[in-house]
C-alpha positions in Angstrom: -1.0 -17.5 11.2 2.1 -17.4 13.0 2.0 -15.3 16.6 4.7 -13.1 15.7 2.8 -11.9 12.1 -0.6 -11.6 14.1 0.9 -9.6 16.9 2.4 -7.3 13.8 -1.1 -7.4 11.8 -2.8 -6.3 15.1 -0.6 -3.5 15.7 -1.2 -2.4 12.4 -4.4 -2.3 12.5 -4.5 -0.7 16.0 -2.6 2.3 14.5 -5.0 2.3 11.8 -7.7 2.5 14.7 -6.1 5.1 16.6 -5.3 7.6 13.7 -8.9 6.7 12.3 -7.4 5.8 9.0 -8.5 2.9 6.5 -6.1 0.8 4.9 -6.0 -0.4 1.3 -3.8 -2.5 -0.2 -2.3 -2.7 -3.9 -0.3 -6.1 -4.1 1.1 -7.7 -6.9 3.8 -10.9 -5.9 2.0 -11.3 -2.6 -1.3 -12.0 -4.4 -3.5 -10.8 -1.7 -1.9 -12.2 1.1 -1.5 -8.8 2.8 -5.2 -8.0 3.0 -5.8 -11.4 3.5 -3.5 -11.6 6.9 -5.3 -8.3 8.0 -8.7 -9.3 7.6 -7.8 -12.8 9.2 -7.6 -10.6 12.5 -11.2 -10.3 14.3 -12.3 -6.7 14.3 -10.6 -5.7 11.7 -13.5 -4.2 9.5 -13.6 -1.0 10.7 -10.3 -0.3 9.5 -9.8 -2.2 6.5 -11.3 -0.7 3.0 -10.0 -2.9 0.2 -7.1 -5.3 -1.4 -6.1 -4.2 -5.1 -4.6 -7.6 -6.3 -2.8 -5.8 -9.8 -0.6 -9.0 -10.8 -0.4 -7.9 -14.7 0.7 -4.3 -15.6 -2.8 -4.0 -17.4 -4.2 -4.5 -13.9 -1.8 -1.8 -11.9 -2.4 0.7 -15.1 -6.6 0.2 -14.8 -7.3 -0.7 -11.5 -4.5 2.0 -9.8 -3.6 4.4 -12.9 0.0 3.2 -12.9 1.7 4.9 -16.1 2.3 3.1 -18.9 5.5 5.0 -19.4 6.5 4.1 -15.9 5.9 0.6 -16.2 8.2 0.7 -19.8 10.9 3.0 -18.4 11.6 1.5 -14.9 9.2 -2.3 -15.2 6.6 -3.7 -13.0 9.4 -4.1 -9.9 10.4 -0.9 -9.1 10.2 1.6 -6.9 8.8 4.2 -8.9 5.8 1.8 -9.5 5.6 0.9 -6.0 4.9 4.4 -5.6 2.5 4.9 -8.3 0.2 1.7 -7.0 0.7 2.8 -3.1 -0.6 6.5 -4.8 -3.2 4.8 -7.2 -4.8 2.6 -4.1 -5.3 5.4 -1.9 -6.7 7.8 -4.6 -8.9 5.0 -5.8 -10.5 3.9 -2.4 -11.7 5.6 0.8 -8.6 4.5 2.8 -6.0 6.9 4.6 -2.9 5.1 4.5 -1.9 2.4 1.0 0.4 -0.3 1.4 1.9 -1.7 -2.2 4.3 -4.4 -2.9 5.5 -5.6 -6.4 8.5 -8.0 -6.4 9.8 -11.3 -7.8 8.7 -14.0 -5.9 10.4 -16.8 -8.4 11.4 -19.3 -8.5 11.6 -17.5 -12.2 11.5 -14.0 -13.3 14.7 -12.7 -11.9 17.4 -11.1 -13.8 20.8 -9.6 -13.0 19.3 -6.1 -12.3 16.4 -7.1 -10.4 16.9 -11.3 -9.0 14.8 -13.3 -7.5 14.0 -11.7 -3.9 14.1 -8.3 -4.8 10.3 -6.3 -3.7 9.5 -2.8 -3.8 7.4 -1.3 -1.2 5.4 2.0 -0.9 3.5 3.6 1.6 1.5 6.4 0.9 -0.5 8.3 3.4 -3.1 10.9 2.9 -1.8 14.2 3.5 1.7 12.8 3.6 5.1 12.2 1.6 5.0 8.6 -0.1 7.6 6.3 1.4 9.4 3.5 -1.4 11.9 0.9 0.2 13.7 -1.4 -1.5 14.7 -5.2 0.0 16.3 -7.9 -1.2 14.9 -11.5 0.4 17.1 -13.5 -2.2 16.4 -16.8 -3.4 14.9 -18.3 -0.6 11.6 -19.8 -2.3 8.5 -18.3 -2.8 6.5 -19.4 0.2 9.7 -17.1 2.5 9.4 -14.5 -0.4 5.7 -13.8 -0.1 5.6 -14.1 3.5 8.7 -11.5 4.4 6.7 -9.0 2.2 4.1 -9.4 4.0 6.1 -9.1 7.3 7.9 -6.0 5.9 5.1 -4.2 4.4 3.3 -4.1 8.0 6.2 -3.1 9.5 6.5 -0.3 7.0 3.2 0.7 7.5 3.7 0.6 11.5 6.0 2.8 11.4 4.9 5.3 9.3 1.5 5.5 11.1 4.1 5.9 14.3 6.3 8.8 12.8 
């Protein structure tokens, strides 16, 4: 793991630690590879609950109660289902704070509306408003794709833990 994305994993997690909250994940493009990069930090147990890898819309509707209607009126990459598997995650575990990512990775999948790059984030802490964030990476391979979700949902998280 790179410094600069351990230094951000461990802040994360030490906010985590300081507002004695659990994280969970819900992660569909990154394919586990944010629980993975938190769990890849020594000590990190105590903080960390659980990684919901939801790659197919069956998964996010079982495993995080995503809507059906959601998924058919706004699709898999959105924000509205960002929200909905950020929501799902934390209802489903014993976490505080959710991080979710759904996005298109490619090289393939992209259209006009939603291209190759675009991810949709949410945050969603308990007792707090759900936060959904847009970005667009662009076409810059998967490998960069995956990894500056990872980046980004982290920062997300560190900052909403700091607010």
């Amino acid at each position: 793991m790179n410094p600069a994305l351990r230094d951000l994993a461990t802040g994360f997690l030490s906010a985590c630690r300081d507002n004695a909250l659990l994280v969970a994940t819900a992660e569909s493009c990154t394919g586990g590879l944010i629980i993975a990069t938190l769990t890849e930090i020594p000590g990190s147990s105590p903080m960390v609950d659980r990684g919901f890898i939801t790659y197919s819309n069956q998964a996010k509707m079982e495993m995080l109660g995503v809507a059906n209607a959601t998924l058919d009126e706004f699709g898999a990459v959105s924000e509205q289902t960002a929200r909905e598997m950020a929501e799902g995650a934390l209802a489903a575990a014993g976490a505080g704070i959710a991080l979710s990512v759904t996005g298109i990775a490619g090289p393939d999948g992209g259209s006009e509306t939603k291209p190759v790059g675009m991810v949709c984030f949410g945050v969603a802490i308990s007792g707090g408003a759900t936060i959904v964030q847009t970005r667009h990476f662009g076409d810059i391979g998967r490998a960069n794709v995956r990894n500056e979700t990872v980046k980004t949902a982290l920062s997300l998280g560190l900052t909403a833990l700091s607010e």
